[in-house]
N, C-alpha and C positions, 0 to 999 in steps of 0.2 A: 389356239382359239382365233376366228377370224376378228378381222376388224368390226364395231358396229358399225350398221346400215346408216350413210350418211358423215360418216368419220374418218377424218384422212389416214388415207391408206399409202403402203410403200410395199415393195417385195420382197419377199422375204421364201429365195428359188421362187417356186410356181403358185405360193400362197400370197395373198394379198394380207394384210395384217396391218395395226396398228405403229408408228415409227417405233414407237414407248416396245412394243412386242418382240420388233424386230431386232431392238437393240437387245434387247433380256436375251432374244433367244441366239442371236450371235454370240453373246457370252459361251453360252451354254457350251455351244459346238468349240470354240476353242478351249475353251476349258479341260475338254472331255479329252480333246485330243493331243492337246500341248504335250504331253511325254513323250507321243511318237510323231510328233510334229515332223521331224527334221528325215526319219527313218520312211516316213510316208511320201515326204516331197520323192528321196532319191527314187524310192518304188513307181511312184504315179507318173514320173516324167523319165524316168532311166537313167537319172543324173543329168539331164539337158538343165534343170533349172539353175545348175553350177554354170555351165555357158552363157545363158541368158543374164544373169546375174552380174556375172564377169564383163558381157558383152554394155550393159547399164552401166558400169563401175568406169566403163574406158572413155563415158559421155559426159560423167561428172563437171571436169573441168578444174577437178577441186587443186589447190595447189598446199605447199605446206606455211602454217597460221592462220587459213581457213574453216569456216564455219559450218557443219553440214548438220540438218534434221534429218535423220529415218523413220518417218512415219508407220506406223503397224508393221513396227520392225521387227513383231517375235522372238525367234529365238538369236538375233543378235549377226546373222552373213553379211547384210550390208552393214551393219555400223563396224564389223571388225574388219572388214578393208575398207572403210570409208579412215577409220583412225589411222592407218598404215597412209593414207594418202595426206591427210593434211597435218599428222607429225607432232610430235608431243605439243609444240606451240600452239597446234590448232585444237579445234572442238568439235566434237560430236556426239548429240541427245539422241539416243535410243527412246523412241516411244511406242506406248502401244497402249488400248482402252484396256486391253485386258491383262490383269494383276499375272495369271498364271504364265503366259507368255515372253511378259515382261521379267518373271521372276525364271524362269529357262533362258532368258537371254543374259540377263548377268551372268546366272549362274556361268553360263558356255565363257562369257566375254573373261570372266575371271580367271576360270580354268586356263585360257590364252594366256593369259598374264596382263589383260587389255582391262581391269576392273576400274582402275584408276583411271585411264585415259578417257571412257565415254563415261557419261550423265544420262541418270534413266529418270524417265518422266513417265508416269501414270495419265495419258492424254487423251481425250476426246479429240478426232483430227476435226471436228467441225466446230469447236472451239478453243483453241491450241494459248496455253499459258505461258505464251512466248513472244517477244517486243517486237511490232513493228520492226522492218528492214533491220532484222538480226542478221541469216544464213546468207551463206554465198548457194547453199544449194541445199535444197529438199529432193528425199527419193520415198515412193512406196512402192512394195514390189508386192503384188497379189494380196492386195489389203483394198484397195481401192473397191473391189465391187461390193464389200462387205462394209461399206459407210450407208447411215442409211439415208441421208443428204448430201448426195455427191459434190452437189456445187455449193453447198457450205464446206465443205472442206478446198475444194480446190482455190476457192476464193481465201481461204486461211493461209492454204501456201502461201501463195503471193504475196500476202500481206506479212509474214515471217520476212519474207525474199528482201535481199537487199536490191536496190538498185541493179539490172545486171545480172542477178541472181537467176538459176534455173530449176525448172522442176523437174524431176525423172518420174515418171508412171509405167510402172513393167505390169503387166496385166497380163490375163488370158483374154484373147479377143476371137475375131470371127475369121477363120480358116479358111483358106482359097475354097472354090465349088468341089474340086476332087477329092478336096478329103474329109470333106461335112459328113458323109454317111459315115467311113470307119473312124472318124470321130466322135459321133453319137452313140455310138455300138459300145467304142470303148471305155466314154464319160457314163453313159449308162448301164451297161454290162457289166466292164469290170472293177472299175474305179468302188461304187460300192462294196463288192467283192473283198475287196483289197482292205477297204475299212473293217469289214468285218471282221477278218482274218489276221489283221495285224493290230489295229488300235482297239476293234472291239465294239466298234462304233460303225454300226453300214449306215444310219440314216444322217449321219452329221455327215458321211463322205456322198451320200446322194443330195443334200441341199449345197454340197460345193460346188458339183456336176451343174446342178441347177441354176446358182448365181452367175456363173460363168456364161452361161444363153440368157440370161437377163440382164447381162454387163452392157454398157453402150457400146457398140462396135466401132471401129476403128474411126470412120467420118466422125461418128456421132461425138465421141469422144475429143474431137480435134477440135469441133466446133463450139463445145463443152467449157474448153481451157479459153479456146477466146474472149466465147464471151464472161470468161473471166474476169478475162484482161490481160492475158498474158499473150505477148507476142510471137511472131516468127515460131509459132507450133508445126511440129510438124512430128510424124512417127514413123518408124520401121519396123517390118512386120520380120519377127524369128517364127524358124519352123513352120515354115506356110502360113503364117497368120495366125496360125495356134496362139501365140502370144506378139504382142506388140510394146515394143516403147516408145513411148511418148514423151516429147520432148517440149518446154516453154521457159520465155525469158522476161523477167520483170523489166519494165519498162526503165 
């Protein structure tokens, strides 16, 4: 249902809607698809988001008795090599808004033998139930377009961040010029496709297609984290721009 006329609106893909709407129906979509969460990423990206992932894990900086948040952490990839990095003496909260996600990430994290080492939190990232300058490090990986107050949440990192502290933002972003067409073709072509056929779900997989061209792209996004507040930002672009991380330091 659209937003009413005159009442702030947010995106929600290519629909404009109320924040209160956008937040219900993000639910909705992870919810639906949390079983095959993880069977979907390897389909939609060919397994590159193992790389990308990896390639975010190597920026950390985390050492071991360090502190790390995984914000709209799902089913649990970053916080189980975040725990391997900063080592039984350290910490790591698995978070996520949504109950089902949260509830596939333990379950995976436990299955590991990693149940005990991370702390899962039921979190809103735009306002995070966590102390001032706690983490040495915050990460979100493809959670970020799907906030529906960007800069309440990234102003939340910071304010988590210790002193020194850094943000990781892995994202889908905006893709060199040469490959924007067979990038369109294939976020709208087959990516729904793929939802249908595997989760069961084609329209929750075409509002993802959809958030991703309504993400801030790459400046936009750098300029974002500044006026945050966080310093010396800066990103690099994986896979032609297909995805970007985004990197920032608490003052």
């Amino acid at each position: 249902m659209p937003a009413e006329e005159g009442k702030e609106q947010t995106d929600f893909g290519y629909q404009r809607v109320s924040p209160e709407e956008k937040t219900r129906r993000v639910r909705g979509v992870f919810e639906s698809v949390a079983s095959r969460y993880d069977l979907m990423n390897d389909l939609m990206s060919g397994g590159l988001h193992r790389l990308w992932k990896r390639f975010a894990l190597a920026c950390t900086g985390l050492r071991p008795g360090m502190r790390a948040l995984d914000l709209a952490g799902g089913t649990g990839d970053l916080a189980r090599a975040l725990a391997g990095q900063v080592g039984a003496e350290g910490e790591v909260v698995l978070a996520d808004i949504n109950a089902a996600m949260l509830a596939r990430g333990r379950e995976r994290l436990l299955n590991a033998g990693l149940g005990g080492r991370v702390t899962y939190s039921l979190a809103d990232a735009e306002a995070l139930p966590f102390a001032r300058d706690h983490f040495d490090c915050t990460t979100i990986a493809f959670g970020l377009r799907n906030v529906t107050e960007k800069s309440r949440a990234l102003s939340e990192m910071l304010r988590v961040l210790a002193p020194g502290g850094r943000a990781l933002i892995l994202e889908f972003s905006r893709p060199y010029a040469p490959l924007r067409t067979a990038y369109d073709a294939y976020s709208f072509g087959v990516l729904p496709r793929l939802g249908r056929w595997v989760a069961g779900d084609e329209a929750s997989y075409r509002y993802l297609a959809e958030s991703i061209r309504r993400h801030p792209a790459q400046e936009e996004l750098m300029a974002m984290m500044t006026g945050a507040g966080f310093e010396n930002v800066r990103y690099h672009n994986l896979a032609g721009g297909i995805v970007a991380l985004h990197m920032g330091w608490k003052p």
